[in-house]
C-alpha positions in Angstrom: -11.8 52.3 -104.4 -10.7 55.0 -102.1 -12.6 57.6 -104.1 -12.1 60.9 -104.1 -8.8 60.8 -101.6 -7.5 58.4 -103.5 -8.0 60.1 -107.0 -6.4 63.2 -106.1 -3.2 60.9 -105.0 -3.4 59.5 -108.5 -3.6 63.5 -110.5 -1.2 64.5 -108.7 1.2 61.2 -109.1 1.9 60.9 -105.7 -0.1 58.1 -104.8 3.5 56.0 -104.4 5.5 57.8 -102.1 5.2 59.1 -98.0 3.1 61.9 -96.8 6.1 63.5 -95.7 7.1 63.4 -99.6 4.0 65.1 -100.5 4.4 67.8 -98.3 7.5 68.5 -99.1 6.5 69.4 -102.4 5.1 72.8 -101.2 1.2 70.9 -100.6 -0.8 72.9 -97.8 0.1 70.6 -94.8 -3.9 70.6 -93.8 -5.0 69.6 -96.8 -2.6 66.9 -96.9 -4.0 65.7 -93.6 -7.6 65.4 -94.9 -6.7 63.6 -97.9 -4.7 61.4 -96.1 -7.7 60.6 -93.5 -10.1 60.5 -95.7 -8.3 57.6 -97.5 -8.1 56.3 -94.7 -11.6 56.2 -93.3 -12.3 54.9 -97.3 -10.4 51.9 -96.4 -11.9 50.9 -93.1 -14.8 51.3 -94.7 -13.8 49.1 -97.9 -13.0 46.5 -95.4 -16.4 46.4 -93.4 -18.3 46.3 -96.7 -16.4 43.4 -97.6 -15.9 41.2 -94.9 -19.0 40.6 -93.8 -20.5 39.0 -97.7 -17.0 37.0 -97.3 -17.9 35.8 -94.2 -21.6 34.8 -95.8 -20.2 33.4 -98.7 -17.9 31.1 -96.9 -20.7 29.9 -94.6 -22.7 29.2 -97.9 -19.9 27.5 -99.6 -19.1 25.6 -96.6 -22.5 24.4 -96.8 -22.3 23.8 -100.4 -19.2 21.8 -101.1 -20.9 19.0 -98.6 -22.9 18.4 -101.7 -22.4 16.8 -104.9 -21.2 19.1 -107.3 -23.1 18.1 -110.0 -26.7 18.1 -108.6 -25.6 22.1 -108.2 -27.1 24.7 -110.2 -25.1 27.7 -111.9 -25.4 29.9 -109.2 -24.6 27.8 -106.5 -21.7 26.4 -108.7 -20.4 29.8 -109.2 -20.5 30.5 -105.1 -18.0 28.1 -104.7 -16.3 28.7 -107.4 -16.1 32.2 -105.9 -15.0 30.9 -102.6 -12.3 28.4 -103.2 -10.6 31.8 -104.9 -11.4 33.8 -102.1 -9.6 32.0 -99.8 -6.5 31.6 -101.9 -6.3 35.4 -102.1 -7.4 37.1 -99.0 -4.6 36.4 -96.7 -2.4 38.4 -99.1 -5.2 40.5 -100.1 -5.6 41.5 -95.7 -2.1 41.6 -95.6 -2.1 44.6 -98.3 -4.9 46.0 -96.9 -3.3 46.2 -93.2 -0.2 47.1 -94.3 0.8 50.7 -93.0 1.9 52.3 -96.6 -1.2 50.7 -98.2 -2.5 54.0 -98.2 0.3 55.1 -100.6 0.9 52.2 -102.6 -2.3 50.4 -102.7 -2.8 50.8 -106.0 0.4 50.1 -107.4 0.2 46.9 -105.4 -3.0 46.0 -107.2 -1.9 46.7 -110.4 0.7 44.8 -110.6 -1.3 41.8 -108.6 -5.2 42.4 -110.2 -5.7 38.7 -109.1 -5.5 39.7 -105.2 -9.6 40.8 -104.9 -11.7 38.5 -103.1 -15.0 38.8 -105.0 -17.2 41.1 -102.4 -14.4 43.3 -102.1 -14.5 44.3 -105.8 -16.4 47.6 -106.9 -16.7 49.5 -109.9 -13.4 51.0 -109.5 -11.1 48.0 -108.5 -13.3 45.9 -111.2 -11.8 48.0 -113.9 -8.7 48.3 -112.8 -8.4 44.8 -112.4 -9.8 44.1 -116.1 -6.8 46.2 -117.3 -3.8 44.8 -115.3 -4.9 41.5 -116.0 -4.7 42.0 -120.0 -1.3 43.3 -119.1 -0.4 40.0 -117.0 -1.9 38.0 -119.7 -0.4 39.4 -122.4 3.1 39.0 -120.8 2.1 35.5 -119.7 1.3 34.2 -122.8 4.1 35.2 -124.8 6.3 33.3 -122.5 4.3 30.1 -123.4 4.6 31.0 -126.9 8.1 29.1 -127.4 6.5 25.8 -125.6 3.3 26.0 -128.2 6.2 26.0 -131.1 8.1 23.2 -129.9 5.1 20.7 -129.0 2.5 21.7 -132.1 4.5 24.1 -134.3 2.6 26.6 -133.4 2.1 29.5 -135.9 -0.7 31.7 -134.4 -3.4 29.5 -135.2 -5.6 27.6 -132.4 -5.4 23.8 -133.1 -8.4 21.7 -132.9 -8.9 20.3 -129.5 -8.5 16.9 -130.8 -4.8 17.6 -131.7 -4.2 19.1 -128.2 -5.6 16.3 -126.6 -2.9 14.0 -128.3 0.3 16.2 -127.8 0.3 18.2 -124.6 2.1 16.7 -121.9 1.1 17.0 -118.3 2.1 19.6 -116.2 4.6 17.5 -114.7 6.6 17.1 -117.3 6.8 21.0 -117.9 9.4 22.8 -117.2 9.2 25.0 -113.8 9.4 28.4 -115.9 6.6 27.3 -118.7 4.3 25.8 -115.4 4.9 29.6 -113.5 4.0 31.7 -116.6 0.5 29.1 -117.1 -0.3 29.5 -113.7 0.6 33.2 -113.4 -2.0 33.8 -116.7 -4.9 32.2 -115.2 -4.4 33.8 -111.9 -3.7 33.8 -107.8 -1.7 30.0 -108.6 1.4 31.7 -109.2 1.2 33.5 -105.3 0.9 29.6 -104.5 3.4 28.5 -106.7 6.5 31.1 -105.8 5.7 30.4 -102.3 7.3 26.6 -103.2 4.0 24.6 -102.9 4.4 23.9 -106.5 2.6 20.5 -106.3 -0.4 22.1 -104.1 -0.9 24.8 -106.5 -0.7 22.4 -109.5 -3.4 20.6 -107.7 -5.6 23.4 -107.2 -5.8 24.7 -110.4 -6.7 21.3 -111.8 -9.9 21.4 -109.4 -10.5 24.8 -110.4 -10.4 23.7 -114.4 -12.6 20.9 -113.0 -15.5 22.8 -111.7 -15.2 25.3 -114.2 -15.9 22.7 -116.4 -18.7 21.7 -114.4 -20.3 25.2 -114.2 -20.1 25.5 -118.1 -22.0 22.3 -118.8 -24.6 23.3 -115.9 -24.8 27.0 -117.8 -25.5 24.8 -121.2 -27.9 22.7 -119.5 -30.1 25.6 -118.6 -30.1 27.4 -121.9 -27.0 29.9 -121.1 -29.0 32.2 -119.0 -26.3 34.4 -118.3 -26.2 38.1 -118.8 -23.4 39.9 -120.1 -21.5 40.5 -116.6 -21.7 36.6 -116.4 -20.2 36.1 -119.6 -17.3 38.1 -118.9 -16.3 36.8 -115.8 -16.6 33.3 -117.1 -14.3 34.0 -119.9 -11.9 35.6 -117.7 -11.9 32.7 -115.0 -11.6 30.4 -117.9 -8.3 32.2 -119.7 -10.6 33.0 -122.7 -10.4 36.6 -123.9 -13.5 39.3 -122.7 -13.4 41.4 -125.3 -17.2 41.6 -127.7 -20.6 41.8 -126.7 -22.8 39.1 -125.4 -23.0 36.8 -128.4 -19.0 36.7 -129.1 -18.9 36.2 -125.4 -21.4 33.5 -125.4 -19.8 31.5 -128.5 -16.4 31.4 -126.9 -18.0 29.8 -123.9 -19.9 27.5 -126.0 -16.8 26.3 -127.5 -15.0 25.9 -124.6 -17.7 23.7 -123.4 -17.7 22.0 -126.3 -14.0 20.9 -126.1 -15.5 19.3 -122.6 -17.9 16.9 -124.9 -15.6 15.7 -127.2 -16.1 12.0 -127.2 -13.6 9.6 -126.5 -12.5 11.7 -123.4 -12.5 9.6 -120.5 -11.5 12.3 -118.2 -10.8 15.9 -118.5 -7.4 16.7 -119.2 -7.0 20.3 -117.8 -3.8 20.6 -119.6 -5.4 20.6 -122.5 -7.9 22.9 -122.0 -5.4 25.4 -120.4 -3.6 25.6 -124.0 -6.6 26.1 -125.8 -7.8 28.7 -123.8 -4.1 30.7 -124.1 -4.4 30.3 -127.9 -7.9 31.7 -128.1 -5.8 34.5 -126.3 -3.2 35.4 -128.3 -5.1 35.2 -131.4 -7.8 37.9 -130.1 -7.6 41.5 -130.9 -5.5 43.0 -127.9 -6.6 46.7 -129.1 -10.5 45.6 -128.8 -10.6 45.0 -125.4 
């Protein structure tokens, strides 16, 4: 993200710690000084680039969520999908951004939050890294469900038919508060919601997310699944589903996601549901092929 600046921060494993530290270390002072400003020109710059899609985006979305939801196409289903994350995670996102060691730390901050991007501030760079801290988060996430999984559906590995799901997971109110952190942690920016104490809020929120995520998918099967492979893989990820494969294992696992969305005798979606599956299609994927 910060390029070459940044990179050499990185080689040299100094990317965490003051200037001052860095020069201490015997570093020519001057070429301390250039590094450090041309990171930090890199960031200015990584924050005109992005502000003014956001800005562009929100205006769209604005416009957008006056309208029924389901007379949307994809694409315009997907901007405000976009956007309702967006504004969940720029304040922190600015915050990091702004912050006077961000030039040091940056990274490390990302890392260990890959959910904090608004979606025109991601490039190349920060889209990779993010792909990698999230399989971390994930990974971690899921194993803390694990014990729930055993206790409600004697779970040994295997994903249970959505059927069975359905019948046996409660709703996320009668979780407890550590099993409704570590779901809302794996999908994403909740958790920042949630360990700020708006517990009911952030409950809420992911439950419209599911909701027009659902939507989205059965608009995407309505026009044929005309979505390339970037498409694919950002739908998985937003839906908790693992990434890893090419197009087609992408494209099945979204395919039976929506299908889970048709199964008759659902008056309503129950997000809960849908959650678990998506966790379970997890775990049992090949961590080593993504």
């Amino acid at each position: 993200m910060f390029g070459r600046a940044v990179s050499r921060f990185v080689v040299r494993r100094t990317a965490s710690v003051p200037c001052r530290c860095y020069c201490a270390k015997g570093q020519d002072k001057q070429e301390t000084t250039q590094i450090v400003e041309e990171a930090l020109m890199e960031q200015i710059q990584l924050f005109k680039n992005g502000m003014a899609p956001f800005v562009a985006q929100a205006q769209r979305g604005w416009d957008l969520s006056k309208k029924d939801k389901l007379t949307l196409n994809r694409e315009e289903l997907r901007v405000l999908i976009n956007q309702s994350r967006d504004f969940r995670v720029f304040l922190p996102f600015l915050c990091l951004l702004m912050s006077p060691m961000a030039l040091f730390k940056f990274y490390e901050w990302t890392s260990k939050y890959p959910d904090l991007y608004p979606s025109t501030f991601v490039t190349e760079t920060t889209k990779s890294l993010r792909y990698k801290s999230l399989l971390v988060k994930r990974m971690t996430e899921a194993q803390k469900l694990v014990p729930l999984f055993r206790l409600l559906y004697e779970y040994q590995g295997q994903v249970l038919p959505f059927e069975t799901l359905l019948k046996k997971t409660p709703f996320f109110e009668q979780w407890s508060p550590e099993n409704v952190a570590a779901l809302l942690s794996y999908f994403g920016e909740y958790d920042y919601i949630h360990s700020a104490g708006l517990k009911t809020y952030a409950i809420n929120e992911f439950r419209e997310h599911l909701n027009l995520l659902a939507i989205e998918a059965l608009r995407a099967k309505k026009e044929g699944w005309k979505m390339n492979i970037d498409d694919l893989t950002e739908g998985c990820m937003d839906r908790g589903l693992p990434w890893n494969g090419d197009g087609t294992a992408l494209q099945k696992r979204m395919e039976a996601w929506t299908d889970c969305i048709l199964i008759p005798k659902t008056p309503t979606l129950k997000v809960e549901a849908l959650a678990v599956y998506s966790i379970m299609l997890f775990l049992q994927s090949d961590k080593k092929k993504f």
